[in-house]
N, CA, C and O of each residue as an XYZ file, in Angstrom:
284
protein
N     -13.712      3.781     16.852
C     -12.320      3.874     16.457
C     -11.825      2.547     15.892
O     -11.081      2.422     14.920
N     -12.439      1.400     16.776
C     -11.959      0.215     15.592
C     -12.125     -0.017     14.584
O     -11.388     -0.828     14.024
N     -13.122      0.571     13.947
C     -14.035      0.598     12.667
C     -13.275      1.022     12.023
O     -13.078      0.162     11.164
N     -12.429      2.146     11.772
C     -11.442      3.028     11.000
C      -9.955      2.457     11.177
O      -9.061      3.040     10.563
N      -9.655      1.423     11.927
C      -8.182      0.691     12.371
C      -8.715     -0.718     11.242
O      -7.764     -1.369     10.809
N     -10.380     -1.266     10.698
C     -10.084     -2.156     10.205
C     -10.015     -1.452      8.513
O      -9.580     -2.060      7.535
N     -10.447     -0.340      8.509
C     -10.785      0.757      6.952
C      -9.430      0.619      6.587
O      -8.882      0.078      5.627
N      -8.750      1.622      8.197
C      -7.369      1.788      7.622
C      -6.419      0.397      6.789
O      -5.976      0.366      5.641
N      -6.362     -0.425      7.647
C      -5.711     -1.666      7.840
C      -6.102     -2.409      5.826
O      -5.289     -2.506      4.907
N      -7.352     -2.713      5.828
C      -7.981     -3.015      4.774
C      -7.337     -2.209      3.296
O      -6.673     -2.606      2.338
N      -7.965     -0.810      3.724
C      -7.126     -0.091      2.151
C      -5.701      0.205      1.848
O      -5.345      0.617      0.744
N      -4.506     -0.110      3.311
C      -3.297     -0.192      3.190
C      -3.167     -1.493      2.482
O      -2.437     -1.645      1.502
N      -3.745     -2.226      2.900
C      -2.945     -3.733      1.983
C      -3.242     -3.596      0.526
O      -2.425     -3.770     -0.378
N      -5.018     -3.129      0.338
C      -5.354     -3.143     -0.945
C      -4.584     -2.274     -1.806
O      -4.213     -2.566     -2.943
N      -4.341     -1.068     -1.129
C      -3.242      0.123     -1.979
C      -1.715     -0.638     -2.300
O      -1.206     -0.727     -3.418
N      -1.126     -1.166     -0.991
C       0.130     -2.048     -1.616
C       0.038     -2.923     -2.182
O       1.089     -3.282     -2.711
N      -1.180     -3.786     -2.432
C      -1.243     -4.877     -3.334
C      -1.208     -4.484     -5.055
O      -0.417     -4.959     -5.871
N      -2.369     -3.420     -5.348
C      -2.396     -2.906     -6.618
C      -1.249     -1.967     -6.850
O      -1.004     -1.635     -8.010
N      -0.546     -1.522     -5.893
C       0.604     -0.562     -6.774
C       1.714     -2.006     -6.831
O       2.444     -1.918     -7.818
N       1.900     -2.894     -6.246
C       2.728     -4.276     -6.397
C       2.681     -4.633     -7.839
O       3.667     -4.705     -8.574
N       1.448     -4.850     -8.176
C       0.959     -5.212     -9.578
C       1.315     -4.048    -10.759
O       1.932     -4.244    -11.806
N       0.607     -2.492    -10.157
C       1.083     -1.680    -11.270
C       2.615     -0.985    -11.508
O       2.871      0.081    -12.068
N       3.522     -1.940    -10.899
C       4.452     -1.634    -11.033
C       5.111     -2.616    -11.673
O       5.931     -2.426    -12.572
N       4.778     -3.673    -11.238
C       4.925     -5.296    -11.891
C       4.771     -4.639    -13.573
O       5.686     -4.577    -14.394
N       3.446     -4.227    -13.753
C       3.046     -4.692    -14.966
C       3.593     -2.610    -16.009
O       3.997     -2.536    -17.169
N       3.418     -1.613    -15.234
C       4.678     -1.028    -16.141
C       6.069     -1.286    -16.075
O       6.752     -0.569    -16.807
N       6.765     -2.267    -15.271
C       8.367     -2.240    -15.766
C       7.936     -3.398    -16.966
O       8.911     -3.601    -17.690
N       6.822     -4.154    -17.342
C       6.629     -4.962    -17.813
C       7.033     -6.228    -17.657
O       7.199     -6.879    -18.689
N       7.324     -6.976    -16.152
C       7.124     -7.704    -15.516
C       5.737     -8.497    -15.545
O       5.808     -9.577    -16.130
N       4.822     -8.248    -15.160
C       3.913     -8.771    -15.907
C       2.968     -8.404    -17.144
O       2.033     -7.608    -17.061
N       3.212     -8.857    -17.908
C       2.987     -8.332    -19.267
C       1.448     -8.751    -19.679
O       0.854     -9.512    -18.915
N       0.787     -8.273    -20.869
C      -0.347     -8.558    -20.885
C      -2.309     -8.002    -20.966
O      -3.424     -8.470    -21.197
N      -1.663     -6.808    -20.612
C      -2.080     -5.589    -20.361
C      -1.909     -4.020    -21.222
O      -0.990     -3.929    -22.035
N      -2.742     -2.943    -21.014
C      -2.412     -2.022    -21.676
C      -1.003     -1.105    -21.222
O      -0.251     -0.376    -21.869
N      -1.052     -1.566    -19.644
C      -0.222     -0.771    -19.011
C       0.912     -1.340    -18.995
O       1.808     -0.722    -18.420
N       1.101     -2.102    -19.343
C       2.570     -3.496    -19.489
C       3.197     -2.567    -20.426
O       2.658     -2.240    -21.483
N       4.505     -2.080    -19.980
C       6.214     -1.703    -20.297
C       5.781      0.043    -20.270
O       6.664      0.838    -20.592
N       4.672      0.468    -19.953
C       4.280      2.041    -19.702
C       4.999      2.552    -18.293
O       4.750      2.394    -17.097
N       5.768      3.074    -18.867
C       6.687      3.596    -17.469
C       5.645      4.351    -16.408
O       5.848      4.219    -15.201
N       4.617      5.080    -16.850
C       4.172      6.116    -15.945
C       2.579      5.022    -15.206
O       1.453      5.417    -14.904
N       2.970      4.114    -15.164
C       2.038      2.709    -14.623
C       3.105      2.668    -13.591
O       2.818      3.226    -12.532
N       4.519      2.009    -13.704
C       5.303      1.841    -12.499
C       5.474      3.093    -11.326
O       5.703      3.040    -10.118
N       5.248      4.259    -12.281
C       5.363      5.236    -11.199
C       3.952      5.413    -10.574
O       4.149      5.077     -9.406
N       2.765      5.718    -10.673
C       1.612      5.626    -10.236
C       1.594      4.506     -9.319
O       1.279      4.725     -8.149
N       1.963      3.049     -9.788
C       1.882      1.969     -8.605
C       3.029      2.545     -7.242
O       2.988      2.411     -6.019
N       3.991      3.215     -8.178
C       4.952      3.241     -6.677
C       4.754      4.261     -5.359
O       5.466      4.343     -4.359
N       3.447      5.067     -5.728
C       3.064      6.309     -5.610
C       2.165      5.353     -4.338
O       2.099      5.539     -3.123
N       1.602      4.392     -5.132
C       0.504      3.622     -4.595
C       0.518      2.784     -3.068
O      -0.306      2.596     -2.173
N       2.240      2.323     -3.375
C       2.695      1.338     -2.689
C       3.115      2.004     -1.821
O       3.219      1.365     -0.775
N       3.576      3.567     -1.719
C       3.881      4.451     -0.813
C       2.885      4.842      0.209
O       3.154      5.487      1.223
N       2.036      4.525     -0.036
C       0.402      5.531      0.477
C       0.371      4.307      1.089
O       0.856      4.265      2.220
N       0.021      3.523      0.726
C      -0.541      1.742      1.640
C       0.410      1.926      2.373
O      -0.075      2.274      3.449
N       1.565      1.902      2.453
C       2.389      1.363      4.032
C       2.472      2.866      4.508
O       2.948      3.022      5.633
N       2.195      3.664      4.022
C       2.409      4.922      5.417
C       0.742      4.557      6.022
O       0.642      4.635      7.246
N      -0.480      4.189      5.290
C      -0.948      3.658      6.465
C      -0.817      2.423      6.918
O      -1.541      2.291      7.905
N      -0.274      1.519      6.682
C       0.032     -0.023      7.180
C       0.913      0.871      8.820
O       0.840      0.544     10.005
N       1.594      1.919      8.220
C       2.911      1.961      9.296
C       2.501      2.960     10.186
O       3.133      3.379     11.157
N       0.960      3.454      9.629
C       0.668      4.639     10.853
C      -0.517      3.877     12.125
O      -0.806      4.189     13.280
N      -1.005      2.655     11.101
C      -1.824      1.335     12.153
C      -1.057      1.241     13.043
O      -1.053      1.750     14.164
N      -0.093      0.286     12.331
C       0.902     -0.369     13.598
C       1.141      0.662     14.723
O       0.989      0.362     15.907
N       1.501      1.829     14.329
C       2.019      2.584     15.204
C       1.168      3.373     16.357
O       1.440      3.721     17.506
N       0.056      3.490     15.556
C      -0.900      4.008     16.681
C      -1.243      2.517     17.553
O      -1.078      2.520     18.772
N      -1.637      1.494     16.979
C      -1.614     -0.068     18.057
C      -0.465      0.305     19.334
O      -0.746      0.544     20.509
N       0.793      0.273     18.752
C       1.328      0.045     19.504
C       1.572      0.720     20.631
O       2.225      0.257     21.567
N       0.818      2.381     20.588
C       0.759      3.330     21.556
C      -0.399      3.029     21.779
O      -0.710      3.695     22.767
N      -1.442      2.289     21.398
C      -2.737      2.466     22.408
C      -1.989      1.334     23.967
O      -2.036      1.597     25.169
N      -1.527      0.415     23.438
C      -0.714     -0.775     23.927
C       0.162     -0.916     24.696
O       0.316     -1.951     25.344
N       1.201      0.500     24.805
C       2.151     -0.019     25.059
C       2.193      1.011     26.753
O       1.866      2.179     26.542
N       2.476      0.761     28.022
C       3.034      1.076     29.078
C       4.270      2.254     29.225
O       5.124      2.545     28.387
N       4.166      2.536     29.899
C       5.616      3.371     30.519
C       5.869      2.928     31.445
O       4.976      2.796     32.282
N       7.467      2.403     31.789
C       8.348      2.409     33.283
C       9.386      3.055     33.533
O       9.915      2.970     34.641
């Protein structure tokens, strides 16, 4: 099970990192690229950036129930 908490953990950041960028680079924020000022780049990254933190936020959350006590 830790093995899949470091998978999970790992492809949440990598998924919010590249939709960070492909959103950066269709509002054309960072420019430079094919996908620079392509609207349907910002939406795909935001699609992206959505998926990474529902697992960033389903890690944390299962941590914190393996973790956490009742009183």
């Amino acid at each position: 099970m830790k093995v899949l908490s470091w998978i999970k953990g790992i492809a949440g950041v990598v998924c919010v990192l590249i939709g960070l960028v492909w959103i950066g680079q269709g509002a054309n924020i960072l420019p430079g690229s094919f996908m620079s000022g392509q609207s349907q780049w910002a939406i795909i990254g935001l699609v992206l950036l959505v998926v990474g933190g529902w697992l960033l936020w389903s890690l944390v959350r299962a941590r914190g129930a393996v973790g956490a006590t009742r009183t």
